[in-house]
C-alpha positions in Angstrom: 104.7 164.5 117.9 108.2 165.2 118.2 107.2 168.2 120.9 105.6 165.2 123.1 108.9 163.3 122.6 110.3 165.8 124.1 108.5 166.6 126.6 108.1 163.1 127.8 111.9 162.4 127.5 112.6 165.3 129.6 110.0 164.9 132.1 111.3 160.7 132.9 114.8 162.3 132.7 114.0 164.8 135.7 112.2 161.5 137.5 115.4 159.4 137.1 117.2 162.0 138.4 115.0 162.2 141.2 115.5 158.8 142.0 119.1 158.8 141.7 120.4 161.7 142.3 118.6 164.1 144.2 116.4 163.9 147.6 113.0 164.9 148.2 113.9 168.4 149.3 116.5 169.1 146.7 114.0 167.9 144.0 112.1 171.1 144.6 114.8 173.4 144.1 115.4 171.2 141.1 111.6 172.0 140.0 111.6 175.7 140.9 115.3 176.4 139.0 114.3 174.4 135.9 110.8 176.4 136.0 112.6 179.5 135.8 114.8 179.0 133.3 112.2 178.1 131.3 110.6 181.1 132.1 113.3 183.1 131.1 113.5 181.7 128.1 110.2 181.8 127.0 110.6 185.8 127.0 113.2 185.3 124.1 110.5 184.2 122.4 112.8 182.6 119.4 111.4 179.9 117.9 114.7 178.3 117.8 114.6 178.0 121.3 110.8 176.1 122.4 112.7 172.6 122.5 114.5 174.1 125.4 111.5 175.6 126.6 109.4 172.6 126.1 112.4 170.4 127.8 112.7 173.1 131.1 109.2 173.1 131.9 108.9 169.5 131.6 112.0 168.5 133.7 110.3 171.1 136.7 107.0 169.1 136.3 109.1 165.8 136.5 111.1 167.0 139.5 107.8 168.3 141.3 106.1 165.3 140.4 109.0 163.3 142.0 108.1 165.2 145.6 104.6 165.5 145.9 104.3 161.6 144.9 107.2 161.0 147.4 104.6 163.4 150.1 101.2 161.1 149.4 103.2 158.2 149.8 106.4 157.5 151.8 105.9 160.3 153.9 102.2 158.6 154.8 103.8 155.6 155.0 106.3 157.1 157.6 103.8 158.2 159.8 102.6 154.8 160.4 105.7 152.9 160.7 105.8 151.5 163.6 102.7 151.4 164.9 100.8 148.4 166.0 97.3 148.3 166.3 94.0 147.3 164.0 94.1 148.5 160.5 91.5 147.8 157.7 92.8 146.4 154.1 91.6 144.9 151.0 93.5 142.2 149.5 94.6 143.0 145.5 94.9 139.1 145.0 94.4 135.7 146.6 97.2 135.2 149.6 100.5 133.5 148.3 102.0 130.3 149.9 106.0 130.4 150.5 108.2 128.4 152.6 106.9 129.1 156.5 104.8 132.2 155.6 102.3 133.4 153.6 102.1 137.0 151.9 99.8 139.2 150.3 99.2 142.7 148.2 96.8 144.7 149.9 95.5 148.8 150.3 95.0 150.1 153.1 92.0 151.6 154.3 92.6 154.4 156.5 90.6 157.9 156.6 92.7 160.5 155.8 95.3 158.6 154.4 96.0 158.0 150.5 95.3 154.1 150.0 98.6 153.1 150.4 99.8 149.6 149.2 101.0 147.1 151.5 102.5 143.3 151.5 100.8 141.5 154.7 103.2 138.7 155.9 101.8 135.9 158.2 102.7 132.2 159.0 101.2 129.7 156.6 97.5 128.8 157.3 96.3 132.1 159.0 95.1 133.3 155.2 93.7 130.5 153.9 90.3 131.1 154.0 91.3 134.8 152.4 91.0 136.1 148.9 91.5 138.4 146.2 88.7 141.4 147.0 88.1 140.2 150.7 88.3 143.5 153.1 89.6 142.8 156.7 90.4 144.2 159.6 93.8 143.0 161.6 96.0 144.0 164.2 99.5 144.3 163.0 102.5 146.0 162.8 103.6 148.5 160.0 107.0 148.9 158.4 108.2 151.6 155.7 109.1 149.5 152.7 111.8 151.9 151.5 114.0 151.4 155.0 114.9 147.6 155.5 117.3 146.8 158.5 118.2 150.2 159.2 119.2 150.9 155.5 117.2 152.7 152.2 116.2 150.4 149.7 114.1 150.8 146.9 113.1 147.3 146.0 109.6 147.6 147.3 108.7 151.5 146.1 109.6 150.6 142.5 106.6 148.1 142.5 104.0 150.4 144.5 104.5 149.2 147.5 105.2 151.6 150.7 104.4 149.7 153.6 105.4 146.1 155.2 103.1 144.8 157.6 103.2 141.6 160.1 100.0 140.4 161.9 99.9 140.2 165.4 96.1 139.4 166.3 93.5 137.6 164.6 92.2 138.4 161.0 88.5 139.4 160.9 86.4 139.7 157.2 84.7 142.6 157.1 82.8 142.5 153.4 84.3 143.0 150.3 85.5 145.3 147.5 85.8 144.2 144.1 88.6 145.7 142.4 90.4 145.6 139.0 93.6 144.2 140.6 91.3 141.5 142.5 89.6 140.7 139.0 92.7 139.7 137.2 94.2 138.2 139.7 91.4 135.6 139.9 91.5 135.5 136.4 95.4 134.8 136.4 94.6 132.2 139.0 92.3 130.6 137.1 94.2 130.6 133.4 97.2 129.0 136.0 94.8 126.2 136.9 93.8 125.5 133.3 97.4 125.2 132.5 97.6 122.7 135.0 94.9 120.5 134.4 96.1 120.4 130.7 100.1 120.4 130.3 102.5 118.0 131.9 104.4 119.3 135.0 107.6 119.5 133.3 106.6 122.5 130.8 103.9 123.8 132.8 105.8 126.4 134.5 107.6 127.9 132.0 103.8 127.4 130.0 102.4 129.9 133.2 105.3 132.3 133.4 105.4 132.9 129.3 101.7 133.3 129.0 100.5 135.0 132.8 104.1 135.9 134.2 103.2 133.2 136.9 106.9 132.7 138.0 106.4 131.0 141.6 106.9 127.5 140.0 109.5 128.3 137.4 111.4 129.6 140.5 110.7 126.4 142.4 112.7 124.3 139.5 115.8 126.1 140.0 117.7 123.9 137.2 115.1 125.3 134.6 115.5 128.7 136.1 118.9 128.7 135.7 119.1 127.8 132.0 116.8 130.2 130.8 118.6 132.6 132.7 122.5 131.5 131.7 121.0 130.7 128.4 119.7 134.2 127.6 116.0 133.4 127.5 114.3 134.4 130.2 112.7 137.2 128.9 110.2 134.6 127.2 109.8 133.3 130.5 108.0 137.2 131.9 105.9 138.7 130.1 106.8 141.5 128.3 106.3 143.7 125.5 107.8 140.8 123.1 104.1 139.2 124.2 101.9 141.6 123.7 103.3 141.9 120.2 102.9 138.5 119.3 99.2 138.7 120.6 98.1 142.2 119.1 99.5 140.8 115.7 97.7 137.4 115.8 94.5 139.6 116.6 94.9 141.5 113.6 95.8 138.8 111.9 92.1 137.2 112.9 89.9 140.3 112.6 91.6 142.5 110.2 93.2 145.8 110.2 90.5 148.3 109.9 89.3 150.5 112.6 87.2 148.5 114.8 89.3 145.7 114.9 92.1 147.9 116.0 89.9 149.3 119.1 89.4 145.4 119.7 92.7 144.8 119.8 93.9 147.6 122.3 90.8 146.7 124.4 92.2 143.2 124.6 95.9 143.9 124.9 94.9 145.6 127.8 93.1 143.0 129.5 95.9 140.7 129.1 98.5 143.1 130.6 95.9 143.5 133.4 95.8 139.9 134.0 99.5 139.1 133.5 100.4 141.5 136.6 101.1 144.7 135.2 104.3 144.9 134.2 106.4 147.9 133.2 107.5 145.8 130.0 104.1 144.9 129.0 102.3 148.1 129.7 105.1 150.1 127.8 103.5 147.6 124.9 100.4 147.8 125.2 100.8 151.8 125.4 103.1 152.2 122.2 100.9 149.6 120.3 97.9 152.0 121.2 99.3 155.0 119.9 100.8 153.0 116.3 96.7 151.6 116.2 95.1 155.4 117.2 97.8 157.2 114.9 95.0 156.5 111.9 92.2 157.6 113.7 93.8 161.5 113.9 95.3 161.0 110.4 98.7 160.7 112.3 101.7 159.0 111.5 103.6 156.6 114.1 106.5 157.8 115.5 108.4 155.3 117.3 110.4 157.6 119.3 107.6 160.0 120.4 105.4 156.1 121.7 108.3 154.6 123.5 109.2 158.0 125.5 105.2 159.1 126.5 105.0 155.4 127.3 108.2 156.0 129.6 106.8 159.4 130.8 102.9 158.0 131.7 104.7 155.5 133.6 106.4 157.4 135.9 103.8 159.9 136.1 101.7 156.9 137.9 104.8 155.9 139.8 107.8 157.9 140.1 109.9 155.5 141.9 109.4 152.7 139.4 112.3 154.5 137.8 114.4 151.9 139.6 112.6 148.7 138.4 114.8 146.6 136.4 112.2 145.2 134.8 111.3 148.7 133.6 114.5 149.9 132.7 115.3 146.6 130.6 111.8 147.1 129.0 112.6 150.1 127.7 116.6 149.8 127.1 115.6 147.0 124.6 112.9 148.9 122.7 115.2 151.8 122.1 117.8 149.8 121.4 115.5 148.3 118.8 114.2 151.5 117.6 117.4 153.1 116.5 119.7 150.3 115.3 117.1 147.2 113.8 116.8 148.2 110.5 120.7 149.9 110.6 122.2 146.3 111.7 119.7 144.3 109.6 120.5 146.3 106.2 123.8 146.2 107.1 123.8 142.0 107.6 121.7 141.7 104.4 123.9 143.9 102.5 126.6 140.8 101.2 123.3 139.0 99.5 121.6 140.5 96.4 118.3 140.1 95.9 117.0 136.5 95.1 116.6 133.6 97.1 119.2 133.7 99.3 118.0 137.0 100.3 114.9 135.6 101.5 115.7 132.8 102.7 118.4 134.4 105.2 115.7 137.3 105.6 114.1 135.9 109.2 116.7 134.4 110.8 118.9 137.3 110.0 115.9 139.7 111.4 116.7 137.6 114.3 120.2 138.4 114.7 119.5 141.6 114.1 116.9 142.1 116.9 118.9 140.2 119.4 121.8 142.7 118.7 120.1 145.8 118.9 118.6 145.0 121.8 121.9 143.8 123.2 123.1 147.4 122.7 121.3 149.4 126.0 120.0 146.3 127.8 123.0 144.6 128.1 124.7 146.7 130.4 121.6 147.2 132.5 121.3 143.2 132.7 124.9 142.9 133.9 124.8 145.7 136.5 121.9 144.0 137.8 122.6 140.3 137.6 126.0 140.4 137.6 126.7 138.1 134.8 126.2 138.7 131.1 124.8 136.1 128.5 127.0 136.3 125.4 125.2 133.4 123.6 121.8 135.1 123.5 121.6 136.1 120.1 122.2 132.2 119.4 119.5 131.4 121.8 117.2 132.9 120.0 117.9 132.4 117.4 117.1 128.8 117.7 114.3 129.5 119.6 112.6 132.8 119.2 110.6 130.9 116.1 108.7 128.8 117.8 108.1 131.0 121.0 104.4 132.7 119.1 103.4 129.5 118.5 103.7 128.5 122.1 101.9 131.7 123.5 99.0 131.7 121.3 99.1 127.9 120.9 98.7 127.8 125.2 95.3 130.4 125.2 94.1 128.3 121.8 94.5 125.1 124.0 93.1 126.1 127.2 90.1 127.3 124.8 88.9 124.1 122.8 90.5 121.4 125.3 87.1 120.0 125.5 87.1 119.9 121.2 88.0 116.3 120.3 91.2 115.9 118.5 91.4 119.9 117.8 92.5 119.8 121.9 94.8 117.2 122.2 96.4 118.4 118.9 97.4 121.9 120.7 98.2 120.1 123.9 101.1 118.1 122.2 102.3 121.0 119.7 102.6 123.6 122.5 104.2 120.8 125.0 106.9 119.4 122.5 108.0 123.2 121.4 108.3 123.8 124.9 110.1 120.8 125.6 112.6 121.9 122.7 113.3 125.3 124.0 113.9 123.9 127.5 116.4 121.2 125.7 118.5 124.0 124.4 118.4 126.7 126.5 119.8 123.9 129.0 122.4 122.9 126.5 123.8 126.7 125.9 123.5 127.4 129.7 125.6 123.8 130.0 128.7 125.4 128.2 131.2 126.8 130.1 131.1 130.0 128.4 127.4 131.2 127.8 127.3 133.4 130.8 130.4 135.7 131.7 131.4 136.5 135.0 133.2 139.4 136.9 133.2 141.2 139.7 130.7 144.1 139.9 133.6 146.9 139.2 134.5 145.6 136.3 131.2 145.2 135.2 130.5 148.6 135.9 133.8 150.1 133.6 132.8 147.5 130.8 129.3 149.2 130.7 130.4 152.4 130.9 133.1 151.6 128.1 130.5 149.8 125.9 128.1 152.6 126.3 130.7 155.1 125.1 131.6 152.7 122.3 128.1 153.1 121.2 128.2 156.8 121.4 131.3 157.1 119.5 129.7 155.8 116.2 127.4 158.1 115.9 130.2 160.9 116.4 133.0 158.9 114.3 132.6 158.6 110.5 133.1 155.0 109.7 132.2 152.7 107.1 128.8 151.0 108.0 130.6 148.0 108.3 133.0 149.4 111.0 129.9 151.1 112.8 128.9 147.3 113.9 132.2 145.9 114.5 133.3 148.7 116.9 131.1 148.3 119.9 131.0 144.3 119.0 134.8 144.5 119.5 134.7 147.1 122.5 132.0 144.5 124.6 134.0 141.0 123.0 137.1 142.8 124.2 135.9 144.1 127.6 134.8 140.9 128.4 138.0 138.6 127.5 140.6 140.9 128.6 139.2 141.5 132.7 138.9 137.3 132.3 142.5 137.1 131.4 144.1 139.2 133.9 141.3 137.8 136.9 142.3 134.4 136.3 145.9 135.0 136.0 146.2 136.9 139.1 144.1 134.1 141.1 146.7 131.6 139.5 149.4 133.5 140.7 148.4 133.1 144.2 147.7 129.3 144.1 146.2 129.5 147.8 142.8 132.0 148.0 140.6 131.8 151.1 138.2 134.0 150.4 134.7 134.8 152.9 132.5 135.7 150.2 129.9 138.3 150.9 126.3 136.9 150.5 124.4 139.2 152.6 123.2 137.4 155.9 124.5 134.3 155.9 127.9 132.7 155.6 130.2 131.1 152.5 133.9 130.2 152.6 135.6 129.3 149.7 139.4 127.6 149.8 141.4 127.6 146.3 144.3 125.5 146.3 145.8 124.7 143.4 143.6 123.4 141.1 141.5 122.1 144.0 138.3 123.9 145.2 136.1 123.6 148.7 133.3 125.6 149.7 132.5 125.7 153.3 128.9 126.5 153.6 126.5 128.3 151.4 123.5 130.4 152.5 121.8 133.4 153.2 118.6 134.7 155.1 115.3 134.2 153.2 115.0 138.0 152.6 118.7 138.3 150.9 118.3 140.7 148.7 120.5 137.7 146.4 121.1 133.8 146.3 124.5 132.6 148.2 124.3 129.8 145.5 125.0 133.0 143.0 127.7 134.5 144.8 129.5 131.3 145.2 129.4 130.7 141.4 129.8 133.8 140.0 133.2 134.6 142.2 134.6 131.0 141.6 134.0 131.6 137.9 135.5 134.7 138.1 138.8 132.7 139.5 138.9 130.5 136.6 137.6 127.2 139.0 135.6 125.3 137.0 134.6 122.5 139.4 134.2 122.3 143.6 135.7 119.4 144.7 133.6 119.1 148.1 130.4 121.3 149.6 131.6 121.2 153.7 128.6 122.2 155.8 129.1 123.3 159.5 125.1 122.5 159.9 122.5 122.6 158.0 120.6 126.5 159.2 119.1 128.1 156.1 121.6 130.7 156.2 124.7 128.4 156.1 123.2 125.9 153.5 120.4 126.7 151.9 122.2 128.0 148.5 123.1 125.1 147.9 120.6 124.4 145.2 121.7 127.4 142.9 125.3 126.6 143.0 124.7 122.7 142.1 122.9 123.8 139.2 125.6 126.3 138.5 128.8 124.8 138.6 130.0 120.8 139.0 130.4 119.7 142.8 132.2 116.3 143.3 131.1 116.1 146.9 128.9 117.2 149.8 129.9 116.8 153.6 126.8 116.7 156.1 127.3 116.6 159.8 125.6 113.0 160.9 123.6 114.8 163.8 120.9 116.6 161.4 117.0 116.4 161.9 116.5 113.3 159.2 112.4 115.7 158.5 114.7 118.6 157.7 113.2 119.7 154.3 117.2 121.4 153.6 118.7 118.4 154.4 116.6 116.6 151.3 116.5 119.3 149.1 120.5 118.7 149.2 120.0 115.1 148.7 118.0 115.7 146.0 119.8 117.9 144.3 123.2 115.8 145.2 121.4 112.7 143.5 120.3 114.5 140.6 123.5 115.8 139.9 125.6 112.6 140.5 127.2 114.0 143.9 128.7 112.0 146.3 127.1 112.6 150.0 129.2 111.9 153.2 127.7 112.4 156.8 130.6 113.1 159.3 130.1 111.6 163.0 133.1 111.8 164.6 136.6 114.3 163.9 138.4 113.3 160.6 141.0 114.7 158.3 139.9 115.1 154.5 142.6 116.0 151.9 142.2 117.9 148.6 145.3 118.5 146.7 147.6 120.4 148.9 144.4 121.7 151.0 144.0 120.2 154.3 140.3 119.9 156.6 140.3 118.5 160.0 136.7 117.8 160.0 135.8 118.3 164.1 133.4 116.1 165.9 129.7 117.2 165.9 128.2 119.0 168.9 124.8 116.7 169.9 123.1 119.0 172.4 121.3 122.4 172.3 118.7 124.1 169.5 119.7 122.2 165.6 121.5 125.4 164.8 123.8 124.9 167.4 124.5 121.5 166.9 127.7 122.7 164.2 130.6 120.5 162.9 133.7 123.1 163.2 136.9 122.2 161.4 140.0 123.7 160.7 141.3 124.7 157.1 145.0 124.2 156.8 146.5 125.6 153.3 150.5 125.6 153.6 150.9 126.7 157.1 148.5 128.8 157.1 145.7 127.8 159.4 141.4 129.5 159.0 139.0 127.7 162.1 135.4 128.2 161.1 132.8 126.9 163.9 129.4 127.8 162.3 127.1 129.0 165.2 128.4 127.0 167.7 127.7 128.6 170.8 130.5 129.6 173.6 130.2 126.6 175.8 131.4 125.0 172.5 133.9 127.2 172.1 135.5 126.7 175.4 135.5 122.7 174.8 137.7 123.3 171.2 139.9 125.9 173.6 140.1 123.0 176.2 140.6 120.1 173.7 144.3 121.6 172.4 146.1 124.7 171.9 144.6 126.8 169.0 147.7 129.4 169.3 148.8 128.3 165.9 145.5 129.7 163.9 146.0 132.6 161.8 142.5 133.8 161.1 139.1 133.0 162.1 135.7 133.3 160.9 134.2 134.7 163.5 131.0 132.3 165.0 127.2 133.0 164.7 128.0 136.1 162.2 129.0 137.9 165.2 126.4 137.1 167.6 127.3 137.9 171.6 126.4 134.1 172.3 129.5 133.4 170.2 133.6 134.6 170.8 133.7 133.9 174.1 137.3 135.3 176.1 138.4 131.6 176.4 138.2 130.8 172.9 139.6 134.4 171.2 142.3 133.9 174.1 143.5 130.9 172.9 143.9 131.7 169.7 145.6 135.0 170.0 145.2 137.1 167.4 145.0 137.6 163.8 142.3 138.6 161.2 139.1 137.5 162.4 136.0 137.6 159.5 132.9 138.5 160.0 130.3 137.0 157.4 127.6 139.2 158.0 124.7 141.3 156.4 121.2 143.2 156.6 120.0 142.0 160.1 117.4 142.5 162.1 119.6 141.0 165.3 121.9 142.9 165.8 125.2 141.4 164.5 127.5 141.5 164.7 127.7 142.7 168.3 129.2 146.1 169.7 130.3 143.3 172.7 132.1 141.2 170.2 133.5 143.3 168.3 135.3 145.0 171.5 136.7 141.4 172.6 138.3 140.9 169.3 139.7 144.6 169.4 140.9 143.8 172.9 142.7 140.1 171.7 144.6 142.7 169.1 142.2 141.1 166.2 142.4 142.7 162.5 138.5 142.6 161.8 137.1 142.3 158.5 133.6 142.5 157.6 131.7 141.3 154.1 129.1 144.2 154.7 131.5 146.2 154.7 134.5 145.4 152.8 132.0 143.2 150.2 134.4 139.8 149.6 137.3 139.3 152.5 140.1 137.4 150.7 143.4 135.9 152.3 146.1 135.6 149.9 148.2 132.9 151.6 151.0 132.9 149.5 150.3 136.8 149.5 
């Protein structure tokens, strides 16, 4: 077994480093060089030396895995970027309904060509009369999923998917093709619907997301979202490997553990991971829970080590590139971070209470603390590279609430089985709803003190994780009491944590008076410190940031030490200037929101901010005409409204005054606006501009840049398929004698005015 360990392990190793490190081209070099070393080594022919031999030959394998997957694949999908014409699909699940468009996984059907999978986008009705199995034939145009707005990503090839594709013609059903992935999906649709029908809106999301990993309505009720993800819970909330262990053991539980039952159990497992989307997390389950069933069949014993790194290895053998799913490297983080410390940190807890009662009583909720922490130990640097925020109540969280998350899960299937049985339905119904209910109460309590979640900018979170990890390393290289082998890395991470915090929100005392354009991809956010006072001047990004402008806003204010925004200011209401505004109520307090008067009243924005404005007890004030607003020493002349033109033009500009130091921000108003605030007085005395429509050419017109004369000039820009900011633009500013700063490319543009 251990030969397979090490096989496997070096075989994902030579995949990550694929991923990571090397290209396509180099990964063969990488194949042929390890493939030779092995070689030469083999002709030793020491026994002492097969690990290395074992470990050679399967890094070449890995490496030469990496490219010919990468040939079949991108390279395919390469070809037909960019082409638009009629292709033939089948859809791998029913069409998905989002906010103006509708998507869907499908394969394409193309002779010569491996089936290559593919989102379909389209507006909102042109799939309705689609589903899961149907094959069609449509005119569209294809996009390589790994190159998004000119730059690599690998979002899409992590989860199997190599092309993009946006219809152009009509759709036209051609038969269909029942498939596995059409099956479950119909069954997931179906469970979804049960769940529905029987629980209350209020727990039914989470109910679908713990039992399917049906997230679209969790993510909908951003306030829930947000304290299972502060709180530390959210892995309840996708299902995982945590899941499939709760249902293999209530299955042997039921049927026993002999042989058959255990061939029962893996067939089932299975079919729940099928059903539940495949995740890496689950399927890394359901494969190690396989091997711990089979091991009696071939009079073998378990190995823990040799499970969780063939799972790893058969994972990436099917996809290479999933290498950089964070849902797979979390999985897998948290297993081995289970696997080699559990029992360590559990003796070591138990160790202060003999054997007795207290022993057992402090026996599962210790178990608990025990999990949470070695789990804590790999995946918590992964979850704060990725997230950018790190949940340091967790292990409390679930330790208030990991007992009663089983009963939920199976208590869910049990209810959705004999609703129709009289009292026996209802029974499960209210069980499964008020447990819910509870863990929703206190995730949203932890997630509602200031310090369950930790925030820092991304560098720091980077060294921490980097320290920890070493931290980690060093105990198994120092000799220390047992005792000390815990408290090391627990004082390292505490330590890591408090110290950045200190010296952050010192340094942003220090100044008093921040503006700061904070980067949130496409899209635009200002915030103004002052003092202890706080304004944000818009908050959005484009529907396909890669992250929410609502998080970016919180986490960098955090970072500062602000603990409350004493006004939202929006310029207009464009998704991309206002629609984060969701996240960040539900992140941090806001006293106030400022509207321009001259909105569309049907806006769906404009009453999602209402909303979440009278849900939070926010004060909402529409601006008409020019006013001044004061917050401590922080100064807004609040400009009147332009009334003609598209909505997105129609933009309230103002002018931030902190000290003397003078920002004007004008949204997207266009030039002919521009020209009237040039006309209406002199603007000589600005110091720094945020620069209008993120750059756009219809913006920064000679009159306007003229007036002003100079200065830094910010441009809150990101990923865009417009063109901004503008090779035009960005020559008149150089021509005005402009400093130009750019948040894609300097990441967070602050102004130290006291600086």
């Amino acid at each position: 077994m251990r030969k397979l360990a090490i096989a496997a392990f070096s075989f994902s190793a030579a995949i990550f480093a694929a991923n990571f490190i090397f290209s396509r081209d180099t990964a063969l070099y990488a194949a042929l060089f390890f493939a030779l070393a092995g070689a030469a080594v083999l002709g030793v022919r020491l026994k002492s030396l097969r690990a290395i031999v074992i470990s050679a030959f399967a890094a070449a394998v890995g490496f030469a895995v990496f490219a010919l997957h990468y040939d079949l694949t991108v390279s395919r999908a390469h070809q037909l970027a960019g082409q638009t014409r009629v292709f033939a699909f089948s859809l791998l699940e029913d069409p998905r309904e989002h906010e103006g468009y509708t998507s869907v996984n499908a394969r394409l059907e193309i002779d010569g060509y491996p089936h290559l999978k593919c989102i379909l986008y389209a507006s909102e009705d042109e799939m309705d009369a689609l589903r899961g199995g149907d094959r069609i034939e449509a005119e569209l145009k294809l996009s390589a999923a790994d190159i998004r707005y000119g730059l690599h990503t690998d979002r899409y090839n992590a989860k199997d998917v190599y092309l993009t594709g946006t219809l152009k013609g009509e759709i036209r059903k051609v038969g269909r093709r029942i498939s596995v992935a059409s099956l479950s999906s119909e069954a997931a649709d179906r469970i979804a619907r049960r769940m529905d029908e029987l629980f209350d809106r209020t727990v039914s999301p989470f109910i679908k997301a713990m039992i399917i990993g049906e997230k679209s309505d969790l993510y909908d009720d951003d306030a829930l979202y947000v304290s299972l993800s502060r709180a530390g819970l959210m892995h309840v909330a996708a299902v995982s490997g945590m899941h499939v262990s709760f249902l293999i053991a209530f299955l042997r539980f039921l049927l026993g553990k002999g042989k058959r039952s255990a061939l029962v159990c893996i067939l089932l497992a299975w079919t729940f991971v099928a059903v539940s989307g495949m995740t890496p997390s689950a399927v890394r389950a359901a494969f190690m829970q396989a091997m711990l069933l089979l091991a009696p069949f071939f009079n073998r014993e378990n190995d823990p080590i040799t499970s969780l790194s063939a799972a790893l290895a058969v994972l990436l053998l099917i996809n290479p590139f999933a290498a950089a799913s964070t849902s797979l490297q979390l999985s897998f983080s948290a297993m081995l971070g289970i696997v080699l410390f559990f029992e360590k940190i559990q003796e070591l807890l138990m160790r202060p209470f003999e054997k007795g009662k207290a022993a057992r009583a402090l026996s599962a909720p210790l178990g608990v603390v025990s999990c949470s922490l070695s789990v804590m130990a790999f995946s918590l640097p992964v979850t704060a590279l990725s997230f950018g925020y790190i949940s340091v109540l967790s292990p409390v969280t679930n330790l208030l609430c990991l007992w009663a998350v089983p009963i939920c899960f199976i208590g869910a299937f049990a209810a959705g089985v004999f609703a129709g049985v009289p009292v026996l339905g209802k029974l499960l119904v209210f069980v499964v709803t008020e447990l819910v209910r509870y863990l929703i109460a206190v995730c949203r309590f932890i997630a509602s003190l200031g310090f369950s979640a930790v925030y820092l900018p991304k560098w720091i979170i980077a060294l921490w994780a980097i320290v920890f990890l070493l931290s980690i390393a060093a105990v198994f290289i120092m000799k220390l009491k047992p005792a000390y082998k815990l408290l090391f890395p627990c004082t390292v991470a505490v330590l890591g944590l408090l110290l950045p915090q200190i010296v952050l929100r010192t340094y942003y005392r220090s100044a008093r008076e921040t503006i700061t354009a904070i980067d949130v991809g496409q899209g635009q956010c200002v915030s103004v410190v002052c003092g202890n006072s706080a304004v944000v001047i818009d908050c959005g990004s484009t529907s396909y940031a890669e992250y929410n402008a609502g998080d970016c806003a919180a986490a960098y204010l955090k970072s500062c030490g602000v603990k409350k925004i004493d006004a939202v200011v929006f310029t207009h209401l464009h998704a991309d200037h206002a629609n984060g505004y969701k996240r960040l109520s539900n992140l941090m307090e806001i006293g106030k929101v400022v509207i321009p008067e001259n909105v569309d009243n049907a806006d769906p924005l404009l009453w999602e901010i209402l909303y979440c404005a009278k849900s939070h007890g926010t004060e909402t004030d529409f601006v008409s005409k020019s006013r001044m607003e004061k917050y401590g020493d922080m100064r807004l002349l609040l400009l009147e409204n332009e009334t003609d033109g598209d909505m997105n033009e129609r933009c309230m500009p103002l002018i931030v005054s902190v000290d003397d130091y003078d920002l004007i921000i004008t949204g997207d108003s266009p030039a002919s606006r521009e020209k009237e605030l040039a006309a209406m007085g002199d603007l000589s005395g600005i110091d720094a501009l945020i620069v209008g429509h993120h750059g756009s050419k219809s913006a920064s017109c000679e009159e306007f840049l003229s007036d002003i004369a100079g200065g830094k000039a910010i441009v809150s820009v990101g990923k865009n398929y417009y063109g901004m900011p503008a090779t035009e633009v960005l020559e008149r500013l150089e021509t005005f004698g402009y400093t130009v700063y750019r948040t894609d490319l300097d990441g967070n543009v602050e102004i130290r005015v006291d600086g």
